[in-house]
C-alpha positions in Angstrom: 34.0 -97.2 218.5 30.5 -98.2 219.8 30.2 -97.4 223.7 29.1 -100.4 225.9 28.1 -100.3 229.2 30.8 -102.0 230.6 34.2 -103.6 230.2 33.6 -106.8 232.6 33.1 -110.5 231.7 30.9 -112.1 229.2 28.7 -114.7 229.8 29.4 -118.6 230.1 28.6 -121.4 227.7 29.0 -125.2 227.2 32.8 -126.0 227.8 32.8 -128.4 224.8 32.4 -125.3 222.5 35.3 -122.9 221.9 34.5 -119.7 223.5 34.9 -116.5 221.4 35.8 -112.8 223.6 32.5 -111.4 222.4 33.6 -108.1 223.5 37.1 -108.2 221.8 34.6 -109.0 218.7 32.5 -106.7 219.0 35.1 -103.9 219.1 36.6 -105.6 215.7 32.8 -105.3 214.1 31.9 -102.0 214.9 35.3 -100.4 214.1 34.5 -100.4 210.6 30.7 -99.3 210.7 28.4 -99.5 213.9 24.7 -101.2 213.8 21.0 -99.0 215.0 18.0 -100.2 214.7 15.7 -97.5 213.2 11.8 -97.6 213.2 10.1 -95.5 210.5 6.3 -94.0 211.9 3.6 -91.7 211.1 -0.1 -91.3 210.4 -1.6 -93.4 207.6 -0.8 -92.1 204.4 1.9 -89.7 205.4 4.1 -91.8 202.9 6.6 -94.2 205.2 6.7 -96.9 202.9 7.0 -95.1 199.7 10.1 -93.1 201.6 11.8 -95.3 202.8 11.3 -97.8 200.1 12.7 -94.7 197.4 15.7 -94.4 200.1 16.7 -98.2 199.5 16.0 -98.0 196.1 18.5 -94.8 195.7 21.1 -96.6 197.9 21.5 -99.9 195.6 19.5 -101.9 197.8 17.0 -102.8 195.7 18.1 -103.7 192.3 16.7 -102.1 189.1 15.1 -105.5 187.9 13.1 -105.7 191.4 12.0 -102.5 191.0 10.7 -102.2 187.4 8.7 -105.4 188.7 7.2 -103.7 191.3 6.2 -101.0 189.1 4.7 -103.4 186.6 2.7 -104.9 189.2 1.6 -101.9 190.4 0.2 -100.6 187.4 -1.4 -103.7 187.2 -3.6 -102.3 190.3 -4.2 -98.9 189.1 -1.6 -98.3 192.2 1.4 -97.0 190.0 2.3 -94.4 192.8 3.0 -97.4 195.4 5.3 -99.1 193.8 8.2 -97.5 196.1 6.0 -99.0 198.6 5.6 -102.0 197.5 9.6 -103.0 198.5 8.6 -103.0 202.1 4.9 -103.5 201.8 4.8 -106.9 200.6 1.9 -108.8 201.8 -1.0 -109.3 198.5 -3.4 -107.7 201.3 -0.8 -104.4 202.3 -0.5 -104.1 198.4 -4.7 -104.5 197.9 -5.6 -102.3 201.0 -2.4 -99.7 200.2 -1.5 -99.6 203.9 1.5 -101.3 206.0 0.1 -104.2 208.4 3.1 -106.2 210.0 6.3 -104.4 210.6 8.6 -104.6 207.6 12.5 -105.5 208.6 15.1 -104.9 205.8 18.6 -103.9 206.0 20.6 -101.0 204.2 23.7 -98.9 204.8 25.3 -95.5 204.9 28.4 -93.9 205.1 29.6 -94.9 208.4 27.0 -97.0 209.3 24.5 -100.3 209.3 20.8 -100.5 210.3 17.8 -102.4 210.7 14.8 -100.9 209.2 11.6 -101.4 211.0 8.7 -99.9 208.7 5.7 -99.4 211.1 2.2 -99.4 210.3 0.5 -96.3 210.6 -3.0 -97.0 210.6 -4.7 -96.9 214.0 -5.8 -100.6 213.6 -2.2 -101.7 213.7 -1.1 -99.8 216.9 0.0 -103.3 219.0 1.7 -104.4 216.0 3.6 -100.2 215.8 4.6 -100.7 219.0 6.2 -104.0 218.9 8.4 -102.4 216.2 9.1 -99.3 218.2 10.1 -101.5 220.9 13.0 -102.7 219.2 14.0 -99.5 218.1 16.9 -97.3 219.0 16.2 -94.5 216.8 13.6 -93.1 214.8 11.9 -91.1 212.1 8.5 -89.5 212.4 7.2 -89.2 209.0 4.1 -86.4 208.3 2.6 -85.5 205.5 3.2 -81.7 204.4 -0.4 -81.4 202.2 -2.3 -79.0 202.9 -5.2 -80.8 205.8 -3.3 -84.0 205.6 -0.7 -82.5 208.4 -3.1 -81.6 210.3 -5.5 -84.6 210.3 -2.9 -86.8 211.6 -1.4 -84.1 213.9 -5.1 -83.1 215.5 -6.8 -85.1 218.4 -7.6 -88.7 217.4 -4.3 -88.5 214.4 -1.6 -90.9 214.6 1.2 -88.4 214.8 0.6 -87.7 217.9 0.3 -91.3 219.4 3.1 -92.2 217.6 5.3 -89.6 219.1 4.8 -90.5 222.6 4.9 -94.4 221.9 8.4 -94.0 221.0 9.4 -91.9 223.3 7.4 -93.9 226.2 9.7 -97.1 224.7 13.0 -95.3 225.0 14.0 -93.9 221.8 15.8 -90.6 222.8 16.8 -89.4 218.3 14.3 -88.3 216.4 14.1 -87.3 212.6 11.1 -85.6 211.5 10.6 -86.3 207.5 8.2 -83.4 206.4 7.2 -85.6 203.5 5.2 -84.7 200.2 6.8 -81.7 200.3 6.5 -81.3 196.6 2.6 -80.9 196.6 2.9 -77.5 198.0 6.1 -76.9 195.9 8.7 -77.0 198.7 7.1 -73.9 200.2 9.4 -72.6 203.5 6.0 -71.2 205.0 4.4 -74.7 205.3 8.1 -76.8 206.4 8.5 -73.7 209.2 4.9 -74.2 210.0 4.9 -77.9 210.9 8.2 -77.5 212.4 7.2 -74.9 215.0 3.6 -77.0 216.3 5.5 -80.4 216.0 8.8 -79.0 217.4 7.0 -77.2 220.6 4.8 -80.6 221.4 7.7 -82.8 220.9 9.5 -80.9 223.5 7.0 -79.4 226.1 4.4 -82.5 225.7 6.6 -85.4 224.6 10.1 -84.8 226.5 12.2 -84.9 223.7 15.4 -82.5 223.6 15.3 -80.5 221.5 19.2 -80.9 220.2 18.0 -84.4 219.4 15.3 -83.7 216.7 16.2 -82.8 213.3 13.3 -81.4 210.4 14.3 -82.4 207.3 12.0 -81.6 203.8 11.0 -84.3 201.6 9.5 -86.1 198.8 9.0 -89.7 198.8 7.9 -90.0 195.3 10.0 -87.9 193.2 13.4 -88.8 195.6 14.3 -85.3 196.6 16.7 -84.7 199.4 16.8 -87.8 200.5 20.3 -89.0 199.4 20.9 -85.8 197.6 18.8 -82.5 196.6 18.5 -81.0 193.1 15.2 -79.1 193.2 16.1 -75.6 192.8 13.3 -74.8 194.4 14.3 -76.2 197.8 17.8 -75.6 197.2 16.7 -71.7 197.4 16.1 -72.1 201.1 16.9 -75.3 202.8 21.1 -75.7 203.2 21.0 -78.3 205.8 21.6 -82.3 205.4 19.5 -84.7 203.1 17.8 -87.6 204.8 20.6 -90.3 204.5 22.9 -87.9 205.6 20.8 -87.1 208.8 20.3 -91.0 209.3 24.4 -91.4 209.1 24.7 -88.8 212.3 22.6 -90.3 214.6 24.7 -92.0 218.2 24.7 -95.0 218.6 23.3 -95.7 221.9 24.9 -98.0 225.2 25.1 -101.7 224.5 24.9 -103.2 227.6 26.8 -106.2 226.0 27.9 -107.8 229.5 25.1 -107.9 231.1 23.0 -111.1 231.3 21.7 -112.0 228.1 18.5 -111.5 227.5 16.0 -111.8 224.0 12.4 -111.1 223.1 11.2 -113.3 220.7 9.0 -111.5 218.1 8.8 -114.8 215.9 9.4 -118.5 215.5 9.0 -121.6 213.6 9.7 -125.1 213.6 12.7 -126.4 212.2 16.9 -125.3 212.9 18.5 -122.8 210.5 22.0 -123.8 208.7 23.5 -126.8 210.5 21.7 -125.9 213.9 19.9 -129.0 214.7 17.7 -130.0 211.5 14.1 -130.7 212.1 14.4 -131.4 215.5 15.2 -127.8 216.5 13.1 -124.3 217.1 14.0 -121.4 215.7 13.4 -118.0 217.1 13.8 -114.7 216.1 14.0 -110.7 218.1 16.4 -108.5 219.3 19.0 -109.3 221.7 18.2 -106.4 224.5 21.4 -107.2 226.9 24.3 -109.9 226.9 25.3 -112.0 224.2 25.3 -115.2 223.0 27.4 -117.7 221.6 26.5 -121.3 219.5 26.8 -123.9 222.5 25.6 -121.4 224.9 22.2 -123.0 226.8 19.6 -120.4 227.5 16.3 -120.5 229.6 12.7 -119.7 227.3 10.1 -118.0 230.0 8.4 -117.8 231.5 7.9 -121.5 230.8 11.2 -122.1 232.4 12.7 -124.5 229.6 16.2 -124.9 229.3 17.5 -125.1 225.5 21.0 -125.0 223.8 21.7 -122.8 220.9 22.8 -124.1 217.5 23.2 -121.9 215.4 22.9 -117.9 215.1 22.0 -116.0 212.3 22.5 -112.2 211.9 21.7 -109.6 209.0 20.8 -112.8 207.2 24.2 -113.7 207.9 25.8 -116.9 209.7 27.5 -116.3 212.8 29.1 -117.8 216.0 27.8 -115.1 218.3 25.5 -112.1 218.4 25.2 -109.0 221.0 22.6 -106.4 222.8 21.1 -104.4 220.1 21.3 -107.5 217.3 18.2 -108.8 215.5 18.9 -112.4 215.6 17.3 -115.7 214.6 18.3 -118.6 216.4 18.3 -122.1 216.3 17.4 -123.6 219.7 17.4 -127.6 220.6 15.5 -129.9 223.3 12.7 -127.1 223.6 9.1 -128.1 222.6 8.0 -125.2 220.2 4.7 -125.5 222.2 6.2 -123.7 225.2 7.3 -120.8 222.6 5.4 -117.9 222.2 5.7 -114.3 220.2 6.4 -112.4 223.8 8.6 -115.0 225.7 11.8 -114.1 227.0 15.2 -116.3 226.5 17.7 -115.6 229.4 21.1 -116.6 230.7 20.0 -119.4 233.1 21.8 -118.0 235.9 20.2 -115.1 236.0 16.8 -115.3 234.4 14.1 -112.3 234.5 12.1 -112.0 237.3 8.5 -113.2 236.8 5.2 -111.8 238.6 1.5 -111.7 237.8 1.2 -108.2 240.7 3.7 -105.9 240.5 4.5 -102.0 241.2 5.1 -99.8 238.6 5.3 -95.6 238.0 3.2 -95.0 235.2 2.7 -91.7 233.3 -1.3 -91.1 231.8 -1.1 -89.7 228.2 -4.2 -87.1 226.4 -6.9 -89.8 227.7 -10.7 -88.9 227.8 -11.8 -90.8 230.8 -9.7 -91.3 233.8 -8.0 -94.6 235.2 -9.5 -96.2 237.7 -8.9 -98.8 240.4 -10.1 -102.0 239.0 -10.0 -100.8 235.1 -9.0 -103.3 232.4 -6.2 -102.9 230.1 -3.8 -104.7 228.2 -0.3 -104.8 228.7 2.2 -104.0 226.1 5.9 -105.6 227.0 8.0 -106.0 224.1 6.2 -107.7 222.2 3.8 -109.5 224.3 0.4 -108.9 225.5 -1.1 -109.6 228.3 -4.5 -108.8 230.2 -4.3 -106.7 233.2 -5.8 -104.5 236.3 -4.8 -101.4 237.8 -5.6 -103.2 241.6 -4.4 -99.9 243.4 -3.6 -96.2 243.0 -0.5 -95.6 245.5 -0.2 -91.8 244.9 0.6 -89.2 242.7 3.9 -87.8 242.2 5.4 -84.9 240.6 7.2 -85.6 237.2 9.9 -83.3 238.0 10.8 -84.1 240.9 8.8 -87.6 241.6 8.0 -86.3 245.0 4.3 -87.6 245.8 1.9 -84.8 245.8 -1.3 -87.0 246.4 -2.0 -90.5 248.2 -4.9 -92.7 247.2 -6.1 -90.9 245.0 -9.6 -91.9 243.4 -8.4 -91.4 239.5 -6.0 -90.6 237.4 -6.5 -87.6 234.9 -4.8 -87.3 231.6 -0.9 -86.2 231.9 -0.3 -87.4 235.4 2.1 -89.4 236.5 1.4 -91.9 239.2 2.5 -94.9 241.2 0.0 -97.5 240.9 0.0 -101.7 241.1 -1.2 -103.7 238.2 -2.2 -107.3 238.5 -1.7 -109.0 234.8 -3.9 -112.9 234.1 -0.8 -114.5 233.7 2.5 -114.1 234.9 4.7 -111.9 233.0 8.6 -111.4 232.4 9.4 -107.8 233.3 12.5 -105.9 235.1 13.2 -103.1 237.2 13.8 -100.1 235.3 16.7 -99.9 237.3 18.0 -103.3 236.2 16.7 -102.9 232.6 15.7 -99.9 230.7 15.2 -102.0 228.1 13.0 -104.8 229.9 11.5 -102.3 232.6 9.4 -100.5 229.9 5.7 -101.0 229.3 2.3 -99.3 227.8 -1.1 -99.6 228.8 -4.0 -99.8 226.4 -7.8 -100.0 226.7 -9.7 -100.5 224.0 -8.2 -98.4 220.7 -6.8 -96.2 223.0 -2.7 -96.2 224.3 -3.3 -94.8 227.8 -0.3 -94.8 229.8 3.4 -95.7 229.7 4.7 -97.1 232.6 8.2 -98.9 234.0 8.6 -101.3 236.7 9.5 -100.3 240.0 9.3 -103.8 241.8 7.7 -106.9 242.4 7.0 -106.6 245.9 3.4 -106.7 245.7 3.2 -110.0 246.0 6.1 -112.8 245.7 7.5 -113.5 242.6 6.2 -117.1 240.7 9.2 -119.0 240.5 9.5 -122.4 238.9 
């Protein structure tokens, strides 16, 4: 049974539409297989697509036809090794250029349960769009690339395995499978899998914060298919005993759904026009992951932070129609008597009656990652919130404070060094949705950037810098 945060009362809707016990539902879905959200990263090249694109193919989610058309096409290019690829890559210019732009969504199951596969780009170009996936994300795999240089290129100062490791972590994602991939190149050599796993296992620990019980190594080989739903290389077999890939993915936890608390969505896409019956071409449609409450067809909901009240027509879910959809769902909805000009990729819908507080200055604990030149009072830097950006100022360095312990061991200080944590407040252009921590782990995350560079993560402690806009 998946754990929710609490047993109390789910949230209200129009009285002319007949009201479903979400929560008695939910208990009825998940009691056959539980849903994750999983977000696949790495450094460019370290294989992702190909992987995870072999892994649906080898689970009967991609049919044989598809895939000898894919490796027709590919041929066609010269680029007969991406044709694995090419099932989540699907783009003409991710298939020209060989790299993942836009975060690929797809579906698949195992033994015991259902996710949502989020294929990340890896190329440091594609960072924003890498962290919107990873926001959604409950669990993860790192991918890296066992080749002799090729690890260590991504893995070395400037390498996307690094940043990618503390993005997630920074957004909340606690599980953690590292896919030593291209491990045929070296001919499933123990020396090179213990090698990577002893430099990525002591930074993921020490200089990421993830537990160690919660990371998992496993070898593998995108291209040729071996161990990840089942091993036959003798080679491997003559050392490695412990669980293929899809086996590993069917034993993460599902996290806490905190299904009765007020419903909230981040809206990572939308269009013109309803979905199903759910208001024809008079309607918006949106599309995100549900991070708390739940929502029913009838149900009106509040878009910020433009304040506009809409009504839900219809719900879709896993492609799939439905009458109501939970924390943790990707869903695309149908939404009436909003003007799609008050809708953007970032906006938050809410319960009306308790919508998210919105501020342009608030106060926030931040934590500086491996940064080159210190933060400053009066710096510039983007604001990552879901999946919404926004310009922003550091206005004031409040102190610094222990991680440990987050006692305060310096006020006003002048800078902020690499690997400090801080309390600091930030003044964004335009007013924002974002939550306590406290209220939201889900909502109360953010990440800094300046220029190509992610240079802290950060959650919100309060808005009492200055009052909150409301409308």
């Amino acid at each position: 049974m998946a754990k929710t945060a609490s047993t109390g009362s789910i949230g209200k809707g129009s009285p002319k539409m007949k009201r479903v016990d979400v929560l008695e539902e939910y208990k009825k879905r998940n009691a056959e297989k539980e849903t994750l959200n999983l977000v696949v990263v790495g450094h460019v090249d370290a294989g992702k697509s190909t992987l995870m694109g072999h892994l649906l193919y080898l689970l009967g989610e991609v049919s044989e036809r598809s895939m000898k058309k894919f490796e027709r096409d590919a041929e066609k290019l010269k680029k007969g090794s991406f044709a694995f690829a090419w099932v989540l890559d699907e783009t003409d210019e991710e298939r020209n250029r060989g790299v993942t732009i836009d975060v690929a969504i797809t579906k698949f199951q195992t033994a015991h349960k259902k996710f949502t596969l989020l294929d990340a780009p890896g190329h440091r170009d594609f960072v924003p769009n890498m962290m919107s996936g990873a926001a959604q994300a409950d669990v993860a795999i790192l991918v890296v690339d066992a080749t002799p240089g090729e690890f260590e290129t991504g893995f070395d100062s400037g390498g996307q395995t690094r940043e990618h490791a503390v993005l997630i972590r920074s957004l909340g994602v606690s599980q953690l499978i590292v896919a030593v991939n291209k491990m045929d190149v070296v001919n499933w050599a123990k020396s090179r899998f213990d090698e990577i796993c002893a430099k990525l296992s002591t930074f993921l620990s020490q200089s990421v914060g993830f537990r160690k019980q919660n990371v998992t190594f496993i070898p593998t080989s995108g291209f040729t298919g071996q161990n990840l739903a089942k091993c036959t290389s003798e080679a491997l077999l003559s050392w490695y005993s412990g669980n293929t890939l899809v086996e590993q993915i069917d034993a993460f936890e599902p996290p806490v759904r905190p299904i009765d608390k007020p419903f909230r969505l981040s809206v990572t896409d939308y269009f013109k026009g309803g979905i199903g019956a759910g208001g024809g071409g008079g309607a918006v449609s949106v599309s995100g992951r549900i991070e708390g409450g739940n929502v029913q067809v009838g149900d009106s909901v509040t878009v910020l932070p433009i304040n506009e009240v809409g009504v839900v027509r219809a719900i879709e879910v896993a492609e799939e129609s439905v009458k109501w959809a939970v924390a943790g769902d990707n869903a695309l909805m149908s939404l009436t008597g909003v003007d799609m000009t008050h809708i953007n990729i970032g906006s938050l819908l809410c319960d009306p009656s308790a919508p998210v507080p919105i501020t342009s200055h608030f106060r926030a604990q931040i934590v500086t990652f491996d940064i080159d030149i210190p933060l400053t009072i009066g710096v510039p830097v983007v604001l990552h919130h879901q999946s919404l950006t926004e310009q922003a100022t550091i206005t004031r360095l409040e102190s610094l404070i222990n991680k440990a312990t987050n006692e305060v061991t310096k006020k006003n200080p002048r800078a902020l060094p690499r690997n400090v944590a801080a309390i600091v407040e930030i003044k964004t252009s335009r007013p924002v949705c974002l939550e306590k921590f406290s209220a939201s782990k889900e909502l109360g995350r953010f990440l800094l950037r300046s220029g190509t560079v992610t240079v802290a993560g950060g959650i919100g402690m309060s808005e009492d810098c200055a009052p909150l806009i409301c409308f």
